[in-house]
PyMOL Python script that loads the backbone (N, CA, C, O; Angstrom):
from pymol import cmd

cmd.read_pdbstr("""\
ATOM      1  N   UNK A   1    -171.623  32.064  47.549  1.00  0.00           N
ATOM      2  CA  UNK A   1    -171.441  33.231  48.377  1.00  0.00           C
ATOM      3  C   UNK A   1    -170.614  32.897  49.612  1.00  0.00           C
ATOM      4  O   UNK A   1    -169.713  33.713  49.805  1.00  0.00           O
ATOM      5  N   UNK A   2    -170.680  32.029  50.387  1.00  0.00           N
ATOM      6  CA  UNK A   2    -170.321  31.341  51.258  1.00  0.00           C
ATOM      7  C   UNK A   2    -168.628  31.422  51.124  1.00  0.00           C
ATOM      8  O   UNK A   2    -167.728  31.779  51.884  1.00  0.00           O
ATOM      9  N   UNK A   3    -168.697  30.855  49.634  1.00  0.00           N
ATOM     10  CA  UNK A   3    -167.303  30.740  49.125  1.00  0.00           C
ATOM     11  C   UNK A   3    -166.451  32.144  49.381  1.00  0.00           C
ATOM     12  O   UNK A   3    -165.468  32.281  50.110  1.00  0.00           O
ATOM     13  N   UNK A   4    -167.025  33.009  48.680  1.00  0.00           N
ATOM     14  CA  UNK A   4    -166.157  34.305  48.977  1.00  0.00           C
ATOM     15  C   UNK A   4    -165.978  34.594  49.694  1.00  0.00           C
ATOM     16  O   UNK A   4    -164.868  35.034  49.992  1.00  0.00           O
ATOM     17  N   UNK A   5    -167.318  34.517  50.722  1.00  0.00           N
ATOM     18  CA  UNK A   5    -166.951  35.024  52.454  1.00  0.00           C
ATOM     19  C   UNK A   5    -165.440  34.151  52.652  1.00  0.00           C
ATOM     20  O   UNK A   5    -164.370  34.744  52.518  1.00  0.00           O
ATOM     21  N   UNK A   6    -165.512  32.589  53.005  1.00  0.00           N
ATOM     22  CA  UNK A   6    -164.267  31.953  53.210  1.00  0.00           C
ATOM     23  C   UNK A   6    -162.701  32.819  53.280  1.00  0.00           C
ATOM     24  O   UNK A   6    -161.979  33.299  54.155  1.00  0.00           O
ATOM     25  N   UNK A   7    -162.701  32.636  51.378  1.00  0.00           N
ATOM     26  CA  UNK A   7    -161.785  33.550  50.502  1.00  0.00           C
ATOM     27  C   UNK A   7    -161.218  34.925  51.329  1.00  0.00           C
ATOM     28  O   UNK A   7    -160.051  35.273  51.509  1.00  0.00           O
ATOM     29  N   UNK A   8    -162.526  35.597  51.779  1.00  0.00           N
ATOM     30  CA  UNK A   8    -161.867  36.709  52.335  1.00  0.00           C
ATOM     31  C   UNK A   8    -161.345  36.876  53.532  1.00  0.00           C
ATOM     32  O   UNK A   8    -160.462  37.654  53.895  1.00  0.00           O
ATOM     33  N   UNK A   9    -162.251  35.704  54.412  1.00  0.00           N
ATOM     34  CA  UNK A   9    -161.608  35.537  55.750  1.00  0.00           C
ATOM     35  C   UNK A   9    -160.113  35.018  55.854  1.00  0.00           C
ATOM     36  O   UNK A   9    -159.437  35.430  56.796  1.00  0.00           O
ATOM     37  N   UNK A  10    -159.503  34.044  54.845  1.00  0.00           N
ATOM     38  CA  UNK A  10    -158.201  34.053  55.044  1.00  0.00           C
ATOM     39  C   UNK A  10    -157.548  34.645  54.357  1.00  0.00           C
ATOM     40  O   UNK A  10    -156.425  34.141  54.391  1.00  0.00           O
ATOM     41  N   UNK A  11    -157.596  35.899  53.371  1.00  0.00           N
ATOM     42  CA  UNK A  11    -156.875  36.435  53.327  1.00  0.00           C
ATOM     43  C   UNK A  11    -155.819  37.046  54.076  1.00  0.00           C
ATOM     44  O   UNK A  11    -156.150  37.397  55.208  1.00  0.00           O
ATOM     45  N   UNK A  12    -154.455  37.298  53.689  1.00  0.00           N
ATOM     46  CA  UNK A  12    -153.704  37.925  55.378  1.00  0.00           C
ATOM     47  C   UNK A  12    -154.072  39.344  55.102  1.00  0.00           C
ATOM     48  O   UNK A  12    -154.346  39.829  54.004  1.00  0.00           O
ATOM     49  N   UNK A  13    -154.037  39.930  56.251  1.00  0.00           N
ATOM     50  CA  UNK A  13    -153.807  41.072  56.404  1.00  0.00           C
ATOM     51  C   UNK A  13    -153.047  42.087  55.957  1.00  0.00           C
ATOM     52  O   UNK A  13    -152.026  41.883  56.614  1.00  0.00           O
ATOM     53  N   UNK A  14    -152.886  42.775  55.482  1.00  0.00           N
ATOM     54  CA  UNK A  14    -151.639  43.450  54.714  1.00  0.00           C
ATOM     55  C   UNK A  14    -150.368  43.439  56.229  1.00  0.00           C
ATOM     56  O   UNK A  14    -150.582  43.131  57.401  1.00  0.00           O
ATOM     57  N   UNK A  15    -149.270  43.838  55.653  1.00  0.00           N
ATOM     58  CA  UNK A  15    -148.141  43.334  56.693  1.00  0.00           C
ATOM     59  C   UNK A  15    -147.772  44.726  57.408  1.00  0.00           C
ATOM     60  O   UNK A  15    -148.149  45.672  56.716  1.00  0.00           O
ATOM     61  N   UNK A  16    -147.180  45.090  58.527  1.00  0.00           N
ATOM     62  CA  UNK A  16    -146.736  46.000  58.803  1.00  0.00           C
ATOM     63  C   UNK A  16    -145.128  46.417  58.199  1.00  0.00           C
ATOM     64  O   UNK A  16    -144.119  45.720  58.092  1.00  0.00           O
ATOM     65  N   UNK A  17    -145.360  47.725  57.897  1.00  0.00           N
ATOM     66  CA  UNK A  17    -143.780  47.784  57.233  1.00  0.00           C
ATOM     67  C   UNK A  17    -142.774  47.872  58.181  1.00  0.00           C
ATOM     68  O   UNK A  17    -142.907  48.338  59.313  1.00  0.00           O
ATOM     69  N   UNK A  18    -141.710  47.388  57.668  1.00  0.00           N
ATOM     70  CA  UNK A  18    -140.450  46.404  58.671  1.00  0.00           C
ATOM     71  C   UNK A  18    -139.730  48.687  59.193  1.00  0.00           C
ATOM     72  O   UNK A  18    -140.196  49.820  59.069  1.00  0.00           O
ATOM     73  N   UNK A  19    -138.564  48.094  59.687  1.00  0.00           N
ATOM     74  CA  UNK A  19    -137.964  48.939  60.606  1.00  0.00           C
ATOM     75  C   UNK A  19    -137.225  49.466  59.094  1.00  0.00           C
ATOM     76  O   UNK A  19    -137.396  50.559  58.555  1.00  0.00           O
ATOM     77  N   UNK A  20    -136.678  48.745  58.790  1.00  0.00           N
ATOM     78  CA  UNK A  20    -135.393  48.762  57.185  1.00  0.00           C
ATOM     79  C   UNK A  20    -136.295  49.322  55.912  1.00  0.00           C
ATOM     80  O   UNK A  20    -135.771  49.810  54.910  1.00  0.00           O
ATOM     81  N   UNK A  21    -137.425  49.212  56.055  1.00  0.00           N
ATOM     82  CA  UNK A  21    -138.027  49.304  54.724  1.00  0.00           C
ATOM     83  C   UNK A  21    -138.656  51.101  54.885  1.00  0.00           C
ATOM     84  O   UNK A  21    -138.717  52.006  54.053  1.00  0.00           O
ATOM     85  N   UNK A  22    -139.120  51.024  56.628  1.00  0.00           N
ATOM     86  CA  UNK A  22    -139.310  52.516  56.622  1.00  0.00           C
ATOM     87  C   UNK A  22    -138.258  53.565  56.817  1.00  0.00           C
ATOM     88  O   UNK A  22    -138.486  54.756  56.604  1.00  0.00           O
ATOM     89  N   UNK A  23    -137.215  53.149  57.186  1.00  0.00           N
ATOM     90  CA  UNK A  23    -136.210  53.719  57.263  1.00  0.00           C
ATOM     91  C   UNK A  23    -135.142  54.424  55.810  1.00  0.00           C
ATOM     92  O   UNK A  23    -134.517  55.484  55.781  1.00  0.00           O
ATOM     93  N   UNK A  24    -135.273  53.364  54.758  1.00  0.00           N
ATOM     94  CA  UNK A  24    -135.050  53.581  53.265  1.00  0.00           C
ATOM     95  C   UNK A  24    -136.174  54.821  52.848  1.00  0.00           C
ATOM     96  O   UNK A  24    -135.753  55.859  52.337  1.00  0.00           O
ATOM     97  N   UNK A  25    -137.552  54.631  53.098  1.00  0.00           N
ATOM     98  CA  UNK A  25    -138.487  55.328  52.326  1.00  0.00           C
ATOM     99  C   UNK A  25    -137.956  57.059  53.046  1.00  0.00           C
ATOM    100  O   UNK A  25    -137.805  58.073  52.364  1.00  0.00           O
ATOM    101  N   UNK A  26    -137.772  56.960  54.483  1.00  0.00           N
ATOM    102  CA  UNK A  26    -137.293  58.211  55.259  1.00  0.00           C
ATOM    103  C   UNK A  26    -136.106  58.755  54.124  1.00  0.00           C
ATOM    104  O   UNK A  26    -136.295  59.605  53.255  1.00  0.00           O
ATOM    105  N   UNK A  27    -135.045  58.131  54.352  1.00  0.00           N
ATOM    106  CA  UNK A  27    -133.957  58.520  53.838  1.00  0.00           C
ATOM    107  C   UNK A  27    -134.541  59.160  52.103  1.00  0.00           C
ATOM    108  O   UNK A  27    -134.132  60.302  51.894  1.00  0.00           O
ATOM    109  N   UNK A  28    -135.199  58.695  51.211  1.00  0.00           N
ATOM    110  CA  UNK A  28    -135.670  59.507  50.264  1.00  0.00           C
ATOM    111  C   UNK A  28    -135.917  60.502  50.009  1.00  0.00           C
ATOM    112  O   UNK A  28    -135.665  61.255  49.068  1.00  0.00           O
ATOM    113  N   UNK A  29    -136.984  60.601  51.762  1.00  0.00           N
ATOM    114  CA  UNK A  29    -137.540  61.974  51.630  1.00  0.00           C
ATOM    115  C   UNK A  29    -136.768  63.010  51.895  1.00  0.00           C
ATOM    116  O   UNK A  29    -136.614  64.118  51.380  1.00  0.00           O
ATOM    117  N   UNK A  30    -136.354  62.503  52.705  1.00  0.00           N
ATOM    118  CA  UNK A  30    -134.796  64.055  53.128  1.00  0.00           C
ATOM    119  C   UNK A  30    -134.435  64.113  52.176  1.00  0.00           C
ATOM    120  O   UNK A  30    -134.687  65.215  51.689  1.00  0.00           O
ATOM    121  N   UNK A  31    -133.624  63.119  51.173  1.00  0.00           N
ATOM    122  CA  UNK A  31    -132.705  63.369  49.861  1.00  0.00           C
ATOM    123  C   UNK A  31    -133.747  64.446  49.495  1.00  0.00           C
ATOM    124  O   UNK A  31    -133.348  65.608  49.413  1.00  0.00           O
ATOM    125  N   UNK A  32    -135.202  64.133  49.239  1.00  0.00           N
ATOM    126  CA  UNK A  32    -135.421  64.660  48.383  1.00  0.00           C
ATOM    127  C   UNK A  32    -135.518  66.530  48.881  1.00  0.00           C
ATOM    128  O   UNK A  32    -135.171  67.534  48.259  1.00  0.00           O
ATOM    129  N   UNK A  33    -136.117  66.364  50.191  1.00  0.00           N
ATOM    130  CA  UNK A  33    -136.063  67.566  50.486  1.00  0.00           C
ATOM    131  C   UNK A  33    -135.022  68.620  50.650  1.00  0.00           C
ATOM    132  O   UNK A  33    -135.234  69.832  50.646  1.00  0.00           O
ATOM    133  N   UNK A  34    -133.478  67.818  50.845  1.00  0.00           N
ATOM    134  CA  UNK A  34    -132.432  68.222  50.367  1.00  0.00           C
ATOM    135  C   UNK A  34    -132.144  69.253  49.419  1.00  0.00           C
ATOM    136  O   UNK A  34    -131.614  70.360  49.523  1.00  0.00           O
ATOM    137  N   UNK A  35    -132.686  68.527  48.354  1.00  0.00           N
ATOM    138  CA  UNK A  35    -132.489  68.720  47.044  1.00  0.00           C
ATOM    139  C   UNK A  35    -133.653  70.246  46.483  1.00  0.00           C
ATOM    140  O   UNK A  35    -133.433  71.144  45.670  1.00  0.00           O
ATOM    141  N   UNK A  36    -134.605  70.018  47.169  1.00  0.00           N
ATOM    142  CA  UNK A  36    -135.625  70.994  46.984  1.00  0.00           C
ATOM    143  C   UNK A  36    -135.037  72.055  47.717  1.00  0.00           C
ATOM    144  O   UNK A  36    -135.188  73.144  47.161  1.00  0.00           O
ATOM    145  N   UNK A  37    -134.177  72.095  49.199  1.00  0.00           N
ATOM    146  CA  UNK A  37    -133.928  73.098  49.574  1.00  0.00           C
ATOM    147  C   UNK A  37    -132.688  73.709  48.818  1.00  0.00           C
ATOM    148  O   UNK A  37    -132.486  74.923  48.864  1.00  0.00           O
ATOM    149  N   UNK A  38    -131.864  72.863  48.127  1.00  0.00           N
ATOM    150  CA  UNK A  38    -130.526  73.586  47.425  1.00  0.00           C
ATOM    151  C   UNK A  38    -130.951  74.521  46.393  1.00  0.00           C
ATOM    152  O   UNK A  38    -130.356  75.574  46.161  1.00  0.00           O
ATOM    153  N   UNK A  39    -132.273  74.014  45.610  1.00  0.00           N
ATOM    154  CA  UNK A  39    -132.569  74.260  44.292  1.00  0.00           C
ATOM    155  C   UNK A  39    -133.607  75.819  44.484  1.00  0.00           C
ATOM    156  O   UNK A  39    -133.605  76.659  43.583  1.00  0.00           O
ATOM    157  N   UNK A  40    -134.340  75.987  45.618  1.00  0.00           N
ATOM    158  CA  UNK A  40    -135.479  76.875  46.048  1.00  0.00           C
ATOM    159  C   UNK A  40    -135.016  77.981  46.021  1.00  0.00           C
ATOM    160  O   UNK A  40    -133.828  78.301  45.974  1.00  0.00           O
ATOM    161  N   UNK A  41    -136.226  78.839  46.059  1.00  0.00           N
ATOM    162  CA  UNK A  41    -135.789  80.430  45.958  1.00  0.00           C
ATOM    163  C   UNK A  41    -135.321  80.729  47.592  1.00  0.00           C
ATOM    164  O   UNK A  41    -135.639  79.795  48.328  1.00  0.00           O
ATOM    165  N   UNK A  42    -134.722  81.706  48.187  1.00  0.00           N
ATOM    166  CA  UNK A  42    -134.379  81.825  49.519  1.00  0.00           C
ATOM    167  C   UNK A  42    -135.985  82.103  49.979  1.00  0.00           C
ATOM    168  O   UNK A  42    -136.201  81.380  50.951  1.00  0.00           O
ATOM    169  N   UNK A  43    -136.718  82.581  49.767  1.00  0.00           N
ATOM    170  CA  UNK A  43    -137.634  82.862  50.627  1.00  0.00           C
ATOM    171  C   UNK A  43    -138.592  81.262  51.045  1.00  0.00           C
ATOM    172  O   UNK A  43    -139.293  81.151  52.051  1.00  0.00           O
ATOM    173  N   UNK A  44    -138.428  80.403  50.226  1.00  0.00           N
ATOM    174  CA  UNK A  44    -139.282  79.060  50.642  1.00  0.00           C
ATOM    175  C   UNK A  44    -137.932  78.218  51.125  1.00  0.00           C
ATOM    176  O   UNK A  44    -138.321  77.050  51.160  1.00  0.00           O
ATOM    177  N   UNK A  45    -136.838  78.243  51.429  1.00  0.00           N
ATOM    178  CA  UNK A  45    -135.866  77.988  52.119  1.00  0.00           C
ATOM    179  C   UNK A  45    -136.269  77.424  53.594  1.00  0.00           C
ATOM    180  O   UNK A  45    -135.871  76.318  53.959  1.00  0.00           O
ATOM    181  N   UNK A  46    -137.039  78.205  54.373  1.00  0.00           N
ATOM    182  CA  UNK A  46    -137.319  78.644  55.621  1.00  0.00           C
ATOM    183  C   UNK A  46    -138.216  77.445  56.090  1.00  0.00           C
ATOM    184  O   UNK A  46    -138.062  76.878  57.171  1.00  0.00           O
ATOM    185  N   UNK A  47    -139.228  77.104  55.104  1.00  0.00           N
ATOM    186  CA  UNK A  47    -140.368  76.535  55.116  1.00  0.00           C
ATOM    187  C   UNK A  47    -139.412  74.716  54.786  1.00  0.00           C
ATOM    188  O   UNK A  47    -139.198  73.621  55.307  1.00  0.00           O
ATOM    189  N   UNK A  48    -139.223  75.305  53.899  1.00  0.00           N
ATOM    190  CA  UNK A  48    -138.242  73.275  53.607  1.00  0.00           C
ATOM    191  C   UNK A  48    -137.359  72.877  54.427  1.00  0.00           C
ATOM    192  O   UNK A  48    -137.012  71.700  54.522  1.00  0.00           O
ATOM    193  N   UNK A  49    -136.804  74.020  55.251  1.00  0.00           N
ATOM    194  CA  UNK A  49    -135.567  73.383  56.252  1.00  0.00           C
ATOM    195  C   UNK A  49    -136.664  73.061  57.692  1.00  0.00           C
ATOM    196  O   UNK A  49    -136.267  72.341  58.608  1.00  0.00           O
ATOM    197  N   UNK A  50    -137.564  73.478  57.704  1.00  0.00           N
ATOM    198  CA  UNK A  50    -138.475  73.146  58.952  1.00  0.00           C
ATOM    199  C   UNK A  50    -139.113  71.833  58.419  1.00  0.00           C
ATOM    200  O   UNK A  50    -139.240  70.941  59.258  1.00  0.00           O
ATOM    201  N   UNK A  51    -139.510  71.592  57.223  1.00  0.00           N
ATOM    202  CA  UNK A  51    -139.668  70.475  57.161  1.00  0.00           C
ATOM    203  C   UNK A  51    -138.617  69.238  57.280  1.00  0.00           C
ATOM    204  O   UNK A  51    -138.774  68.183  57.895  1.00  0.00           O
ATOM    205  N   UNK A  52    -137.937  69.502  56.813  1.00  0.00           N
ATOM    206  CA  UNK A  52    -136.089  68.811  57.164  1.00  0.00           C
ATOM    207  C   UNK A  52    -136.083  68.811  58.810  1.00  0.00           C
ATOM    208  O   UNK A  52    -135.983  67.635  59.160  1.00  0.00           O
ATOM    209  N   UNK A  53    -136.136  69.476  59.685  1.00  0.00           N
ATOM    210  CA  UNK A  53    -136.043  69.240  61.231  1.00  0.00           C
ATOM    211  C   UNK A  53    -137.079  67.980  61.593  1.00  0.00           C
ATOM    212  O   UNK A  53    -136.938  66.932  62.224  1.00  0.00           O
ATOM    213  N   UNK A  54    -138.046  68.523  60.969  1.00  0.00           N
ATOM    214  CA  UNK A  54    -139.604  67.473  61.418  1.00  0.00           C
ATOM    215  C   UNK A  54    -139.139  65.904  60.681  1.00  0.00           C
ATOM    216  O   UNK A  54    -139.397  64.863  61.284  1.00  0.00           O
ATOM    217  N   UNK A  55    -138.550  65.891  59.546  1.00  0.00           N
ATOM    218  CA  UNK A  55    -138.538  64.190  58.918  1.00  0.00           C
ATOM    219  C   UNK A  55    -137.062  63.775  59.814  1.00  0.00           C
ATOM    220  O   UNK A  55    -136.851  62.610  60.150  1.00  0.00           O
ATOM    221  N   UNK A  56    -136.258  64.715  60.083  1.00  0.00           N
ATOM    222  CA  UNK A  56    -135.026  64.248  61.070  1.00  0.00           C
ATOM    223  C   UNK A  56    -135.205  63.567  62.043  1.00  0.00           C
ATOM    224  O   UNK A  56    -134.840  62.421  62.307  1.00  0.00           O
ATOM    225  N   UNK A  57    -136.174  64.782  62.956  1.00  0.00           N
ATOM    226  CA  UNK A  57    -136.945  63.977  64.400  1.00  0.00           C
ATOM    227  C   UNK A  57    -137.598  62.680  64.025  1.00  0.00           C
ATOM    228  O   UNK A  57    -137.391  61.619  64.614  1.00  0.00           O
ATOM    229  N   UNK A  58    -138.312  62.824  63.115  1.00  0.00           N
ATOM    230  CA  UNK A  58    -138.999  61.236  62.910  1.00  0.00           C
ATOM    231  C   UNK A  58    -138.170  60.244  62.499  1.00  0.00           C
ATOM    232  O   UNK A  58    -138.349  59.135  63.001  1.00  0.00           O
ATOM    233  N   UNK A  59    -136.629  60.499  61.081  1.00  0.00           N
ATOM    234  CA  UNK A  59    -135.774  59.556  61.569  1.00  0.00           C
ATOM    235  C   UNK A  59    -135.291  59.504  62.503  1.00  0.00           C
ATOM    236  O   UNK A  59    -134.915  58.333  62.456  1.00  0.00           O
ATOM    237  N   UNK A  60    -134.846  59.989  63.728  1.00  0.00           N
ATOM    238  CA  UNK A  60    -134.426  59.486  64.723  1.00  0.00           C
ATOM    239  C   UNK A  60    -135.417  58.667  65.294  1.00  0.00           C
ATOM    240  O   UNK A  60    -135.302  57.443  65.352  1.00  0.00           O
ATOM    241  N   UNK A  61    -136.277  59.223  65.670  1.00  0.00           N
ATOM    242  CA  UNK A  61    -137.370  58.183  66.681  1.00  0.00           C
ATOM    243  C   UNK A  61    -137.115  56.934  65.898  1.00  0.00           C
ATOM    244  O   UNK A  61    -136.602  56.044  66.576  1.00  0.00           O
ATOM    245  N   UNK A  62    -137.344  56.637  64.632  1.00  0.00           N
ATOM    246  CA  UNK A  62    -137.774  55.443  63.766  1.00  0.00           C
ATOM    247  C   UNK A  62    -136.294  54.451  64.534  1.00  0.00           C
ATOM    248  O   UNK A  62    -136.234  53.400  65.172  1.00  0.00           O
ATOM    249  N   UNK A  63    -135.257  55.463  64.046  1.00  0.00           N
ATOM    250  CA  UNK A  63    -133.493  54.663  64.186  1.00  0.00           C
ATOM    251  C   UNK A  63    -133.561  53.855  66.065  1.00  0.00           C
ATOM    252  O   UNK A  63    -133.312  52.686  66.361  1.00  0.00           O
ATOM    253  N   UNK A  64    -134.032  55.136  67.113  1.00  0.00           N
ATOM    254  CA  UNK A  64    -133.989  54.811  68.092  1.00  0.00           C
ATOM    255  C   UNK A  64    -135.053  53.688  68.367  1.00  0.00           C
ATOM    256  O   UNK A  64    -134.583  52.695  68.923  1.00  0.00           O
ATOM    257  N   UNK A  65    -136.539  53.649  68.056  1.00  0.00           N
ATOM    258  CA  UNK A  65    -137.681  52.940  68.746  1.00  0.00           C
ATOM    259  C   UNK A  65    -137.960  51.604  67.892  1.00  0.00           C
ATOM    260  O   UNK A  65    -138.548  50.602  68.299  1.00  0.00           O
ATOM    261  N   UNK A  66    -137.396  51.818  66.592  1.00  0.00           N
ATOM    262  CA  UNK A  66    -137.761  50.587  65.878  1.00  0.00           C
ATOM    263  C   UNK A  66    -136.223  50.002  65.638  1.00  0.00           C
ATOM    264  O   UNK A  66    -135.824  49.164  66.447  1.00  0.00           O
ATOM    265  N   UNK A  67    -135.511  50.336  64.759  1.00  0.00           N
ATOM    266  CA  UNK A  67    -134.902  50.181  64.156  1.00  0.00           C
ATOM    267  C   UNK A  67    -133.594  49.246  65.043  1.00  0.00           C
ATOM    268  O   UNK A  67    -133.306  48.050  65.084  1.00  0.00           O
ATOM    269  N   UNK A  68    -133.178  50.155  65.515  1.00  0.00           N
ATOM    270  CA  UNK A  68    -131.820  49.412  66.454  1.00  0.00           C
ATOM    271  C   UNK A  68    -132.583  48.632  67.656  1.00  0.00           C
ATOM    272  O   UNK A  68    -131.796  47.770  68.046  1.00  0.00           O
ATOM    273  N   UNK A  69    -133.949  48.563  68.508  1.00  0.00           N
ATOM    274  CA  UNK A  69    -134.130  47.572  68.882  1.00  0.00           C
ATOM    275  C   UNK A  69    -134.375  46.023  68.566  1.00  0.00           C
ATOM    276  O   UNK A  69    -134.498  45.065  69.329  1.00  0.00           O
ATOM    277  N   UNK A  70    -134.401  46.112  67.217  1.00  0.00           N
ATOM    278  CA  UNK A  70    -134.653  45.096  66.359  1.00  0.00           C
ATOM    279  C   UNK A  70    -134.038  44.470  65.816  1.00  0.00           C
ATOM    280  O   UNK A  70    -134.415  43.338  65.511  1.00  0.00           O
ATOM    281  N   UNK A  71    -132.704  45.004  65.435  1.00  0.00           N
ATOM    282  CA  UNK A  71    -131.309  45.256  65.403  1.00  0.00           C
ATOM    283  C   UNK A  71    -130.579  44.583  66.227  1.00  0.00           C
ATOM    284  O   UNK A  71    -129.710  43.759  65.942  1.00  0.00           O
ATOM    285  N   UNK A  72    -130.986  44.988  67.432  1.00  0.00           N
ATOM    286  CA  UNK A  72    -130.071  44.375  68.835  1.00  0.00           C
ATOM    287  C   UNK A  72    -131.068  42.806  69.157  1.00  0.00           C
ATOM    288  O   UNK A  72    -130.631  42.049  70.024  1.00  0.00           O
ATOM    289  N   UNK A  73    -132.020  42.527  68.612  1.00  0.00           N
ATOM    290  CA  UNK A  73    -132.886  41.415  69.542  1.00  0.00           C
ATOM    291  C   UNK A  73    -132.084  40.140  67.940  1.00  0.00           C
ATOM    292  O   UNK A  73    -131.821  38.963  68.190  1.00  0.00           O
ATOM    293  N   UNK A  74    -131.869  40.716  66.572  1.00  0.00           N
ATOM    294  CA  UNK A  74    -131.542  40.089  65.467  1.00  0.00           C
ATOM    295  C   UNK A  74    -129.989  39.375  65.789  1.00  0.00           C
ATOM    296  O   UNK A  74    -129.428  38.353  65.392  1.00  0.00           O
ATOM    297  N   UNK A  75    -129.764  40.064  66.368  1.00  0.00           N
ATOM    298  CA  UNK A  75    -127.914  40.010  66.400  1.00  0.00           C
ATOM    299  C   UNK A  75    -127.849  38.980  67.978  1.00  0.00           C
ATOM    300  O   UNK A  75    -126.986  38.105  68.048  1.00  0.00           O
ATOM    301  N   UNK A  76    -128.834  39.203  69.165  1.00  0.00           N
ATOM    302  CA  UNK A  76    -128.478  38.497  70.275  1.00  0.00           C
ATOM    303  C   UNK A  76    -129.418  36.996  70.072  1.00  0.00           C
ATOM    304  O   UNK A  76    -129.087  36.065  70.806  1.00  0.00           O
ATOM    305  N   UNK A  77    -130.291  36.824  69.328  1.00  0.00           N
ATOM    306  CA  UNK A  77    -130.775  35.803  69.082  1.00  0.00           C
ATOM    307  C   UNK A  77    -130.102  34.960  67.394  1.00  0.00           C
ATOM    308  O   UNK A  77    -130.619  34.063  66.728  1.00  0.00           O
ATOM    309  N   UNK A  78    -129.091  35.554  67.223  1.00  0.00           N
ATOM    310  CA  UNK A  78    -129.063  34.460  65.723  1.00  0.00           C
ATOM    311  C   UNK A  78    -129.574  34.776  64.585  1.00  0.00           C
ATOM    312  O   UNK A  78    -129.104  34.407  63.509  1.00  0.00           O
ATOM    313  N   UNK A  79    -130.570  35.476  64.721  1.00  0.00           N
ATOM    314  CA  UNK A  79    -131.686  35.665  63.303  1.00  0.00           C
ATOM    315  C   UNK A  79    -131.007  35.688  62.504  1.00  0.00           C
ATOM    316  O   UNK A  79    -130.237  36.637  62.649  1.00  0.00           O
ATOM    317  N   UNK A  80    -130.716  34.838  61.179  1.00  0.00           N
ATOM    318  CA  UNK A  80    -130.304  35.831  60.593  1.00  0.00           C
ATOM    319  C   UNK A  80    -130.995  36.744  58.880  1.00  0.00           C
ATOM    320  O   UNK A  80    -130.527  37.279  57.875  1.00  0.00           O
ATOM    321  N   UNK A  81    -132.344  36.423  59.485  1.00  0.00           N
ATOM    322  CA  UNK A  81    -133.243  37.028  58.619  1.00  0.00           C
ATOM    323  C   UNK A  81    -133.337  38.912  58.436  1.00  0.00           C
ATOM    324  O   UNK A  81    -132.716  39.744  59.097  1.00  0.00           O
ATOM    325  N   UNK A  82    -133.861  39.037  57.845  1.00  0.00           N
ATOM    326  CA  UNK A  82    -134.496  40.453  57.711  1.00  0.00           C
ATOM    327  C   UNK A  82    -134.924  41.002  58.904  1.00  0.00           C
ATOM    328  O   UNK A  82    -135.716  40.587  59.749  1.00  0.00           O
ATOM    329  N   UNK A  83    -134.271  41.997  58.826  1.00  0.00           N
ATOM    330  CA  UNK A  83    -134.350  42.942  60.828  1.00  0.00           C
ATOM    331  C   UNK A  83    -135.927  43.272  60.724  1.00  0.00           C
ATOM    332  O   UNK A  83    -136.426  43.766  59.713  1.00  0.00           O
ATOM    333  N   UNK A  84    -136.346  43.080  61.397  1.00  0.00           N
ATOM    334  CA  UNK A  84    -138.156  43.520  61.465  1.00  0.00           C
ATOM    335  C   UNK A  84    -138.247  44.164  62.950  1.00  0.00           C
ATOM    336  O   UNK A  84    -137.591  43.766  63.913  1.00  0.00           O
ATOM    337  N   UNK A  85    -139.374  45.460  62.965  1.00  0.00           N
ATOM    338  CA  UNK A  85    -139.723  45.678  63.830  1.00  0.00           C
ATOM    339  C   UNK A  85    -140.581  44.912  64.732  1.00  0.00           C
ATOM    340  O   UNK A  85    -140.917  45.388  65.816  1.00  0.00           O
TER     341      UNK A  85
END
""", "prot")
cmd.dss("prot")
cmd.show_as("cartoon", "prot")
cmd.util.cbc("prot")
cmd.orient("prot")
């Protein structure tokens, strides 16, 4: 028993998702909502383009608060790993 406790204590933690990785999953969703708004009847039009404003605002915040600061700290230090928030 002892043992498992161990086992679980070092497990890691699951990771936080990087700046690049949430930024890809964003870009999906617009495509996709895009795509739902070209294809929709006009009356649910209204409702998908408000959702389109709301995932915009959140890509921006993501581009501005994560993304390009991470960006800029990758590029003035050398990194030349995977941009992480």
């Amino acid at each position: 028993m002892a043992r498992h406790t161990a086992k679980r204590a070092n497990a890691k933690a699951p990771k936080e998702p990087d700046a690049v990785h949430m930024l890809k999953a964003d870009h999906k969703q617009v495509k996709q909502l895009f795509h739902r708004f070209r294809t929709a009847p006009a009356d649910e039009r209204r409702r998908i383009a408000g959702q389109l404003f709301a995932e915009l605002e959140i890509h921006t915040v993501l581009e501005e608060e994560l993304f390009y600061p991470a960006l800029r700290r990758a590029v003035t230090s050398g990194d030349d790993s995977e941009v992480e928030a």
